[in-house]
N, C-alpha and C positions, 0 to 999 in steps of 0.2 A: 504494500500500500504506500501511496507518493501523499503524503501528508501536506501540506504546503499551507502558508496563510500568506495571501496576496493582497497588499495592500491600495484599494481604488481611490482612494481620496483621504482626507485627515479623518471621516469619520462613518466608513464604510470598508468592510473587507470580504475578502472569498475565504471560505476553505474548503482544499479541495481534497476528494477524498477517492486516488485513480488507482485501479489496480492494476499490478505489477504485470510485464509480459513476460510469461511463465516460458521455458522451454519446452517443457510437457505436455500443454492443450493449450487451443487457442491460440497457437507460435505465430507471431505477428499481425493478430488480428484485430484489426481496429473496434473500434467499439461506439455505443450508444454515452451521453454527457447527459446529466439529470441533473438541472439545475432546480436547487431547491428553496424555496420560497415564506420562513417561515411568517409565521401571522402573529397579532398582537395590536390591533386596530390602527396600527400603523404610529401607535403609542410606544411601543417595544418590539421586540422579537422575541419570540418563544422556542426555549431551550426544546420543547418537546415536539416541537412539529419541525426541527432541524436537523442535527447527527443522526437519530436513532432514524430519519426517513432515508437520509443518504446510506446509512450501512446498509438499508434492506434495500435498495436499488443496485447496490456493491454485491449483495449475496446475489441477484438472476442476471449477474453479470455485466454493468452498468458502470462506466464511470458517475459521478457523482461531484457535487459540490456544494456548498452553501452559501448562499451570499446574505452574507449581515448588514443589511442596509441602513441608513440612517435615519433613526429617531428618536426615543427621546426629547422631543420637541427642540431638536438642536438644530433643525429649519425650519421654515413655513413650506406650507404645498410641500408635503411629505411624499405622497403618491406620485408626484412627477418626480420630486428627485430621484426617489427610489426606483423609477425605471430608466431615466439615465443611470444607475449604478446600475442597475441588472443590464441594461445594452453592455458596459464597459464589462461587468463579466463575460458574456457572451461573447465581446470582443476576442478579448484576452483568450479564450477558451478555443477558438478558431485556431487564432494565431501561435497557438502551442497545440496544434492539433496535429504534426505530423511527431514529433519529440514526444507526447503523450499517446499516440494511438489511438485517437479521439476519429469520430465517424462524423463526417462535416455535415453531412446531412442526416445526421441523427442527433438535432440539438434541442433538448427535453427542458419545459418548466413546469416546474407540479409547485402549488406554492396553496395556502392552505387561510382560511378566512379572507385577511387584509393582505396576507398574498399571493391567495388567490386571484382578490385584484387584478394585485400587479402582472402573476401570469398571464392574463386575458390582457393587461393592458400588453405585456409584452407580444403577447400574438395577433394584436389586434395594431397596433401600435410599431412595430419592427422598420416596417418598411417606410416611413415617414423620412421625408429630406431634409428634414431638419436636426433629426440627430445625428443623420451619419454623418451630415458637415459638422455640427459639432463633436464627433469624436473621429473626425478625420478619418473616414476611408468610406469605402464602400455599402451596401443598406444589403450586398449578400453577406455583408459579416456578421452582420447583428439577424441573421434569418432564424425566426422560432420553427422549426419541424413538426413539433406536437409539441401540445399544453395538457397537464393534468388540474386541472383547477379543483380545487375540494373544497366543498360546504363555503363557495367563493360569495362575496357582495359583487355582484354584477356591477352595483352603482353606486352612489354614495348619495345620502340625504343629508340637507341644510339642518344643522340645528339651531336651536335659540343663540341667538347675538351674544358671547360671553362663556356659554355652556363651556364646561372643559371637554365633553365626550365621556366616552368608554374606558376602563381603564386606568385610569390617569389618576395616581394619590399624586404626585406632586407636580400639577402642570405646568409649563411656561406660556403657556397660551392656548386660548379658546380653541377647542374643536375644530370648530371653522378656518380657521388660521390653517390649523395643521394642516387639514383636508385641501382648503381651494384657496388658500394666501389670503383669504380675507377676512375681516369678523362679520362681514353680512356680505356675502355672495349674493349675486344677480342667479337668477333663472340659469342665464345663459353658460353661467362659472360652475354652476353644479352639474348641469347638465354636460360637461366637458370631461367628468369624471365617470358619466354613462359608457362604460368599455361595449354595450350590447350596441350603439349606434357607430360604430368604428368596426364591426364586423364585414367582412369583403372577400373578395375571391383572396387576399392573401393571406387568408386567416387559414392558421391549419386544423389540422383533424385534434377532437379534443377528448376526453376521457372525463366527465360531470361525474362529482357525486355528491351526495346530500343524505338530511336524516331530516324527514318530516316534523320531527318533535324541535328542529332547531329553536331556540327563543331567543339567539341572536342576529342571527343572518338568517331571515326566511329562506323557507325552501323555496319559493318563486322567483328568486336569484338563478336558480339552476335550472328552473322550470324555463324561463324568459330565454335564458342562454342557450338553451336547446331549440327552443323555437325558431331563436335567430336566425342558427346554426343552420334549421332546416328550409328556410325562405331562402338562404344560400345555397342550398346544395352543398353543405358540407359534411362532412362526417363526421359524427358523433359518438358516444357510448353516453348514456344515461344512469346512474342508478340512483334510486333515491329509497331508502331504507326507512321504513317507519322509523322505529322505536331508534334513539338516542339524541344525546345533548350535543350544545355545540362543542366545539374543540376536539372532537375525539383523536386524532393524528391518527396512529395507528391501530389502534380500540384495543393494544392490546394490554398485559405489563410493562412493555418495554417504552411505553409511553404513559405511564397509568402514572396522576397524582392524585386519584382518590378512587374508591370503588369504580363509580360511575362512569371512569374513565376506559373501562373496561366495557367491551361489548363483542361477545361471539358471535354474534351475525356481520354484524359492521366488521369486524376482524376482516372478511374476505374481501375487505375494496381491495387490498392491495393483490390476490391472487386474481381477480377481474380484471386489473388492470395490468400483471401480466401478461393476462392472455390477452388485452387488447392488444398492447405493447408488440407481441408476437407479430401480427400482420405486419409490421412497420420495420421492425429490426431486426429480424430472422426471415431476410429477402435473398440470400446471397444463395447461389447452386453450387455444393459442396463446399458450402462455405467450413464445415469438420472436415472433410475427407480432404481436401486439396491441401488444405494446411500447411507448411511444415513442418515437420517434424527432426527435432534434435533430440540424441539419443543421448547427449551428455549429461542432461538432467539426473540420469541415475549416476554417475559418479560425483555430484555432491557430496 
């Protein structure tokens, strides 16, 4: 495992979490990049919808990474900055994509409530000319392949003038602020945070999931986002799971900070989204058998 912590700006970083290229299986085989996106109302980021999701995209064979975006109320318009830091990871991720054995067309964001957002914004959002001139190169470097968005805010709503939001014992400023730079947004500023009206032919194939019971991000977040999805002609995977609360990451222990955090039905988004994933990155003909293989691995 290439461990690494990459630093994007004084208050944003990656880590990357790539596995090793083995002599034994898979001998120079490029791979799928799972950028992971954790949530936290765009207040913080969340230790538990972060490492423990990149190690389980690491075990079906995944590179992996985590981008710690900036918050803490240490800008205003948190959601846009934080998708200029996820473009410049994705940058970054390209451009060390033959030295890492990264698959360029297999550039993955799964990111989870508030970054689930960001994942939609990042797949809805990618190809805009305004950031590749701001980060100096081309709009195929910053290309999302697929998006996993989980129990995601499609959009964000205005709160009261002042409100701190969600989240927040010690704010630096209103809700508002954080979200659309201002303390009373127009129509037009909230609406700019709507990821469902920026969906287009260059939006890619996405992997939705949800728990009915949410009481923080409705489930019509994911409902809205599939519909979109289907006025486009895009490809989708839906699940939407009765029974659980928000937050779940992984429903299982390895995510679990109280009972509730635990759910064995919700458990299997992540083997669903395996076998989504499957279509997409298990495309190559003999991609085991042509391999090669060194036989030096057993004299270690």
């Amino acid at each position: 495992m290439i461990c690494r912590t990459i630093p994007l700006n004084e208050t944003a970083h990656l880590d990357t979490y790539i596995l090793n290229n083995s002599n034994e299986y898979n001998v120079g085989k490029k791979r799928p990049f799972v950028l992971v996106l954790p949530g936290g109302a765009y207040a913080f980021t969340s230790d538990r919808e972060a490492e423990p999701v990149a190690l389980r995209f690491n075990s079906i064979g995944c590179h992996a990474g985590v981008l710690w975006y900036t918050t803490r109320d240490l800008v205003p318009n948190v959601p846009r900055n934080a998708f200029e830091e996820a473009m410049m990871a994705v940058k970054w991720v390209r451009e060390h994509a033959e030295e890492y054995l990264i698959h360029t067309d297999q550039i993955i964001v799964c990111g989870f409530s508030a970054g689930g957002h960001l994942a939609i914004e990042c797949a809805t959002m990618w190809h805009e000319s305004w950031i590749a001139e701001k980060l100096h190169c081309s709009s195929d470097m910053l290309k999302i392949n697929l998006a996993i968005p989980c129990y995601a805010a499609g959009k964000a709503e205005k709160m009261p003038v002042g409100e701190n939001g969600p989240l927040m014992l010690h704010a630096r400023q209103s809700g508002n602020m954080r979200f659309f730079g201002s303390d009373d947004p127009t129509d037009e500023q909230v609406e700019a945070y709507n990821c469902l009206r920026r969906i287009g032919r260059h939006t890619p194939p996405m992997f939705i999931w949800h728990t009915y019971e949410d009481q923080l991000v409705d489930v019509s977040n994911s409902i809205e986002l599939a519909w979109n999805m289907k006025k486009h002609a895009i490809p989708f995977e839906l699940h939407i799971f009765e029974k659980g609360e928000h937050g779940l990451a992984l429903a299982d222990r390895t995510t679990a900070r109280k009972d509730s955090h635990k759910n064995a039905h919700v458990y299997h988004w992540f083997e669903l989204c395996e076998e989504w994933l499957s279509n997409y990155i298990d495309i190559e003909e003999g991609m085991y058998g042509e391999l090669p293989f060194n036989p030096d691995f057993m004299n270690r």
